[in-house]
N, C-alpha and C positions, 0 to 999 in steps of 0.2 A: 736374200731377204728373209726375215724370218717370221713361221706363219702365226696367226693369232687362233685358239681356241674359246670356246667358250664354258663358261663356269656352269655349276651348281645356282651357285648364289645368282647367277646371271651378270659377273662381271665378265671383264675377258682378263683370260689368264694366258701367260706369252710363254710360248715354246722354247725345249732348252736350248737351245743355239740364238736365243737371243743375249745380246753381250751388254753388260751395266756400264754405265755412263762414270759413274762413281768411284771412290778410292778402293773402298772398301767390297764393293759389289763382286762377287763372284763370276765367270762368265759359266754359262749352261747348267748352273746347281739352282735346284727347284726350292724355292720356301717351304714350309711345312706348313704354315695358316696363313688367311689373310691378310691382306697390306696393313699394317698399324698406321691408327689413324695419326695426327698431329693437333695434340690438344693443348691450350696456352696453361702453362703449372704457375702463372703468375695469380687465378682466382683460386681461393680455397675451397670452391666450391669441388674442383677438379683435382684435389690431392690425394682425398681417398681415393674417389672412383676410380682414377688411372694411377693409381700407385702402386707399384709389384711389392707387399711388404710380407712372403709369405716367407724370407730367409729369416726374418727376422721373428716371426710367431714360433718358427720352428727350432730356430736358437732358445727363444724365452720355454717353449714347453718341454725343452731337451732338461734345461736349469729346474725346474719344476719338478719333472721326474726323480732328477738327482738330487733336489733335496726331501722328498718325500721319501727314497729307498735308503739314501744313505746315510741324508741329516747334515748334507752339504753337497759344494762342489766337489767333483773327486779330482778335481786340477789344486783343488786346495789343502787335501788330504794329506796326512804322514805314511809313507811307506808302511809303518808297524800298523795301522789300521786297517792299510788294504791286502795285508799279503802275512800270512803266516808258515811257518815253518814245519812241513807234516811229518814227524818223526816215527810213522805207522804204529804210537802204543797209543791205547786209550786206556782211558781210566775208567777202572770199571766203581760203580755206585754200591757201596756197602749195604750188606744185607740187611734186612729187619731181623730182629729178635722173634721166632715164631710164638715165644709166649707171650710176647705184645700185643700181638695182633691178634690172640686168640683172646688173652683178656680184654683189649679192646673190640672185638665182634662178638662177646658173649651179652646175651641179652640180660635184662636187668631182673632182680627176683621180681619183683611186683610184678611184671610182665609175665612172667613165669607162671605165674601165681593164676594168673586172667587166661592163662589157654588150657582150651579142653584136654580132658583126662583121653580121650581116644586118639588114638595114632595115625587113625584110617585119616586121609587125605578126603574135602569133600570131591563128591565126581564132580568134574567139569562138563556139562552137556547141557550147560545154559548158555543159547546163543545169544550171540548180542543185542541181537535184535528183541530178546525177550527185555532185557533190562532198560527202563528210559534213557536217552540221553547216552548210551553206551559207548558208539564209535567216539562221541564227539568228546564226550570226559578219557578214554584211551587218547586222543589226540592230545587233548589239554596236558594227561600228565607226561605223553611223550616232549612234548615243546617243556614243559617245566622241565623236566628231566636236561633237557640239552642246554637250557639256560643254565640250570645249577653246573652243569662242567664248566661253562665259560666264566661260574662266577656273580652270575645277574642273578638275583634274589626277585620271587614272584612281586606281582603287586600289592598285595594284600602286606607282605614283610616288610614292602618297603614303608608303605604308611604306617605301619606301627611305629617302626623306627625313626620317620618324621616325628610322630607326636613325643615319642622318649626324648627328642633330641630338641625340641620344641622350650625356648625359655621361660620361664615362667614369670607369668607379671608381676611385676613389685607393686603397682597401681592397681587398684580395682577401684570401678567407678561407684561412685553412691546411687544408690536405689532413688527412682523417683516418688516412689510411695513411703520414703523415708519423713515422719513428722518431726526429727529433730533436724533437719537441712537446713543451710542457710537461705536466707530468700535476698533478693536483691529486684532493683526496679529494670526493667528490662528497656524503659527508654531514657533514662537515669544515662548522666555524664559517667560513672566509672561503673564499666560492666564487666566481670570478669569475663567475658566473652571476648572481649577485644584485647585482651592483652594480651595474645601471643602476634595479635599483627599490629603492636603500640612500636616507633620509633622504624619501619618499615617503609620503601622506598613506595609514594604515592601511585605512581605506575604500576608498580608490582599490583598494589594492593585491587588498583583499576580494574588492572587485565586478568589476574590470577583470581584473588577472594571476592568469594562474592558480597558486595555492598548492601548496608541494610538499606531500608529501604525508606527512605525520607519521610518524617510523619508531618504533614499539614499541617499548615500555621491554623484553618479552620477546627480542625479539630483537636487543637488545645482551647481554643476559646468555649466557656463551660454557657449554655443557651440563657442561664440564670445565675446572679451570686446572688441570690438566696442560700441560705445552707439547707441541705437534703431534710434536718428534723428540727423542726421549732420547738424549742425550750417551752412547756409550757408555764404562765404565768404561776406564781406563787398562791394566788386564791385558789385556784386549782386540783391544790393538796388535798387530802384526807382528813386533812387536820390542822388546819391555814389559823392564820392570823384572824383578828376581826377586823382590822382594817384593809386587810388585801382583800380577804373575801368582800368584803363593801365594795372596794374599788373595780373586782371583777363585776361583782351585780351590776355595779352601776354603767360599764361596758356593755353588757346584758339588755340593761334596759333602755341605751339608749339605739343598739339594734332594733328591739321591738319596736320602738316610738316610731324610729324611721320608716319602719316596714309599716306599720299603720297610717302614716301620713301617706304613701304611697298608695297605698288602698282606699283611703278616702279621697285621694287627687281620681284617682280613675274611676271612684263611683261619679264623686262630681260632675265630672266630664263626660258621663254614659249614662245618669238619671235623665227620665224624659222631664220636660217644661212644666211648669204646675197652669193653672188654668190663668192668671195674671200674665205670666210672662209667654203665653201661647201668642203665636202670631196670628192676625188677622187678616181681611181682607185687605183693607186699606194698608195698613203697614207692608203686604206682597207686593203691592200695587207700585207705592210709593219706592219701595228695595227695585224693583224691575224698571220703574223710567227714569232711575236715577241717573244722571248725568246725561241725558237725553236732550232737556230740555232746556237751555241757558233762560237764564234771568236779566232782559234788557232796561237799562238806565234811559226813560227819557225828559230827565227832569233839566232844566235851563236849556232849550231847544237852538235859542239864540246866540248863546256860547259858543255856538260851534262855528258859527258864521261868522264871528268875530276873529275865532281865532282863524281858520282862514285868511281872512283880509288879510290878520296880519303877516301870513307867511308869505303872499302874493308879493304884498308892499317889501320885504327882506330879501326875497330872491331877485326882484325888480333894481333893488339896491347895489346888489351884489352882481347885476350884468353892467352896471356901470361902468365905462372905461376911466383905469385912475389917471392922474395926471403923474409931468416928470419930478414933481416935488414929491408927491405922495414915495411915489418907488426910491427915491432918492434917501428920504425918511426910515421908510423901512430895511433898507440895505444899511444904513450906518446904524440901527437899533439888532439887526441881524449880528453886526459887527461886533457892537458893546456886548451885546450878552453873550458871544463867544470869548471876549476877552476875558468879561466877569468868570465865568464859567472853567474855564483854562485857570488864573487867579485862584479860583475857589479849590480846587483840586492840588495848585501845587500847595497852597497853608494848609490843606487837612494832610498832604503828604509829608508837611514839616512835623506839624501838630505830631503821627504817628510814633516819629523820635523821642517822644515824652511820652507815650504809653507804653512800655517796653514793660515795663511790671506789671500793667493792668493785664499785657498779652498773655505775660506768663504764669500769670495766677490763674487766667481761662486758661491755658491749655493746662496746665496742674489740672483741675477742675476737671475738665473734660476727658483728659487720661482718668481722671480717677472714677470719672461714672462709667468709662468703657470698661477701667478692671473690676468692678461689681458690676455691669452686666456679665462679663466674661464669667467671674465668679456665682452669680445667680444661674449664668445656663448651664455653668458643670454642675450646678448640687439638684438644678434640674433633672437634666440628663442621670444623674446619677438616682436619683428618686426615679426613674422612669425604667429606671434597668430593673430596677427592684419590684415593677409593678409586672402581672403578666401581660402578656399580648396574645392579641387577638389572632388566633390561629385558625380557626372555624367557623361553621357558623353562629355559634352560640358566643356568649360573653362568658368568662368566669365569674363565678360567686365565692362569696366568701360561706366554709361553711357555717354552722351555729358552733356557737360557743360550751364547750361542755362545762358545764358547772350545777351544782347541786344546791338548792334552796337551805336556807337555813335550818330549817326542821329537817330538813334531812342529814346532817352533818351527825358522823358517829366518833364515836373515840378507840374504834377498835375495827382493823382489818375484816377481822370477821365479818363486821356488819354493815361492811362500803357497800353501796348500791354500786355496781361498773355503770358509766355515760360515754357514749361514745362507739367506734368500731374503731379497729386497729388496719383493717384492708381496706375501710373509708377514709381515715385518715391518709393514709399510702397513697389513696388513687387522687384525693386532691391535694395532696404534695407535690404529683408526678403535674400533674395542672398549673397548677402555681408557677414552677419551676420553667415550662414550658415544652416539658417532654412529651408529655399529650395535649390533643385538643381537649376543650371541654365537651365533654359529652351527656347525654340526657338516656333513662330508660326507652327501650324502645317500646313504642304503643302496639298493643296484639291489634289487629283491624281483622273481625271475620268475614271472607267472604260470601259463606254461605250461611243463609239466614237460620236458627232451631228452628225445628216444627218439632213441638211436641206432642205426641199420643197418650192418648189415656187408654191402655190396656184390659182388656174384659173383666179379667179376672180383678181389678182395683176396681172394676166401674161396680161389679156384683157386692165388693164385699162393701163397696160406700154405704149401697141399699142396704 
């Protein structure tokens, strides 16, 4: 029987005289590792992890090798590539010319020219530590040195050599501080902006360029069509007509007028009572119990008793029970004037067959006062656009009229009197227009009260 041992790992590992059951099994020859497990190679998950593919890596890096040394397989190679024939001569390399080489290593006169007249060498007994930077510029030109044999040019050489080698723009762009430049509207349908991405795949332009950026339907709508600067009228002039100037006075004067009427409405209405129309006692009296106190009718006392009676005797009438002829009566008078009625309604329905003209002359008619109202509230509306609105607390005014009296009228620049401001005008344009509120100066308010002193020296010299 054969004996069982125990492992490392804590399995039991079986003695070699034990004998395999198997085809293949050896009897008394010991494994070298482990029982391999039994894994199912039907999941992908288990093809790496149990897959012996190390012949295979090591085939592929063999191929690898061989074309990095030799610039192929050498199973593919031609004889005359891999094997040459040493016939023990070599060829030796022709001499240089030693006048070449001297006239090539001689230095140049200018050079010549630049070194001291003394022959002494200077002495070396500067260490390096005396000079800045010394080990580390020896380093620098050591590694430069060893790049120049392999052929690599410092950095410095190579960026000059970029820039020589560097194309040169056929385009240069226009200066922006240029005043002969073309201008163009910048939210304007043809922009030369967009014309390198005109007839471009919408996608593209989505994903890739960046989209300008949509401009509000609000902010094309202008707050006023007012225009920015009123034409001023032709009286106006320096040197007007005499009937514009008349016609402007007479705009002139009928602001006054108005403005005076306004001024007398508000004295009116804030003058105290004269002594006639002062109130009195009795007139207080009479204001105070007014509606207090009704005014009773008691003229024909007996009139009322009468009627009475008679409303007694009417109700009296009406609790009467009717007979079967009464009801009988009024159901067939119920009847007739439902007929009548019924009757009466289909002849006016006939009758409407013969008004067919009169219908359609009122509805003509009627269309035609809805399209002058329609047309009365657009020229409304459109007068109302033109007027300002009310943004603040204040109301807009209109300002005054600039215009010059008759006697003031000259015939020569020189001697215009100026009416008017040019940055008052602006400011109630901006008003008008509705870009600003209307606004008012603001009032100074102090809050500390003057006290003033009279100083000694002022009080002495008064005396």
């Amino acid at each position: 029987m054969a004996a069982a041992t125990t492992c490392d790992g804590g399995g039991v590992e079986m003695s070699s005289d034990f004998l395999g059951f198997t085809a293949f099994s050896k009897s008394g020859e010991k494994k070298d590792g482990p029982k391999r497990k039994r894994v199912n190679r039907n999941k992908k998950k288990n093809w790496k992890k149990h897959s012996d593919v190390r012949d295979v890596e090591e085939f592929l890096d063999d191929v690898r090798l061989q074309e990095r040394t030799v610039g192929g397989l050498l199973s593919e190679k031609a004889n005359e590539n891999l094997f040459f024939v040493d016939t023990g001569k070599k060829k030796k390399a022709p001499k240089p010319d030693p006048r070449k080489l001297k006239r090539r290593n001689k230095p140049l006169r200018i050079d010549l020219n630049l070194r001291p007249d003394s022959k002494v060498p200077v002495p070396k007994d500067v260490s390096s530590h005396q000079v800045p930077n010394g080990r580390k510029l020896r380093r620098k030109q050591e590694r430069e040195g060893q790049l120049a044999k392999k052929g690599v040019l410092p950095r410095a050489d190579r960026l000059l050599l970029a820039q020589v080698d560097r194309p040169i723009p056929t385009h240069t762009d226009e200066a922006n501080n240029n005043p002969s430049r073309g201008f163009f509207d910048l939210w304007g349908e043809r922009n030369p902006l967009d014309s390198a991405s005109q007839g471009k795949d919408p996608w593209y332009l989505e994903q890739t360029k960046k989209s300008r950026v949509k401009r509000p339907e609000r902010l094309n709508k202008k707050p006023s069509e007012l225009p920015a600067i009123d034409i001023a009228a032709p009286g106006a002039s320096y040197n007007p007509t005499y009937e514009s100037h008349q016609d402007l006075l007479l705009k002139a004067h009928e602001v006054e007028v108005k403005k005076l009427k306004e001024e007398k409405k508000l004295e009116r209405q804030l003058k105290f009572p004269t002594k006639d129309q002062a109130p009195t006692e009795e007139s207080r009296l009479r204001e105070l119990i007014e509606g207090l106190v009704e005014e009773s009718d008691d003229d024909n006392p007996t009139g009322g008793e009468g009627e009475l009676g008679e409303q007694k005797t009417v109700s009296l009438h009406q609790r009467e029970r009717k007979t079967e002829r009464q009801r009988k009566k009024e159901k067939e008078a119920k009847i007739l004037k439902a007929r009548q009625d019924a009757e009466k309604t289909e002849r006016l329905r006939r009758q409407t067959l013969f008004q067919l003209k009169s219908i359609q002359t009122s509805l003509k008619s009627r269309q035609d006062e809805l399209a002058n109202r329609k047309k009365l509230r657009g020229e409304k509306q459109k007068a109302k656009a033109l007027q300002p609105k009310r943004l603040g607390r204040l109301k807009y005014q209109e300002p005054d009229i600039d215009i010059l009296l008759s006697d003031e009228l000259t015939d020569s620049l020189r001697k215009l009197k100026p009416e008017g401001s040019v940055t008052k005008d602006r400011f109630k344009s901006f008003q008008k227009r509705n870009l600003i509120e209307p606004r008012e100066r603001a009032k100074f308010k102090r809050k500390l009260k003057v006290k003033y002193v009279e100083k000694r020296a002022f009080r002495e010299s008064r005396k």
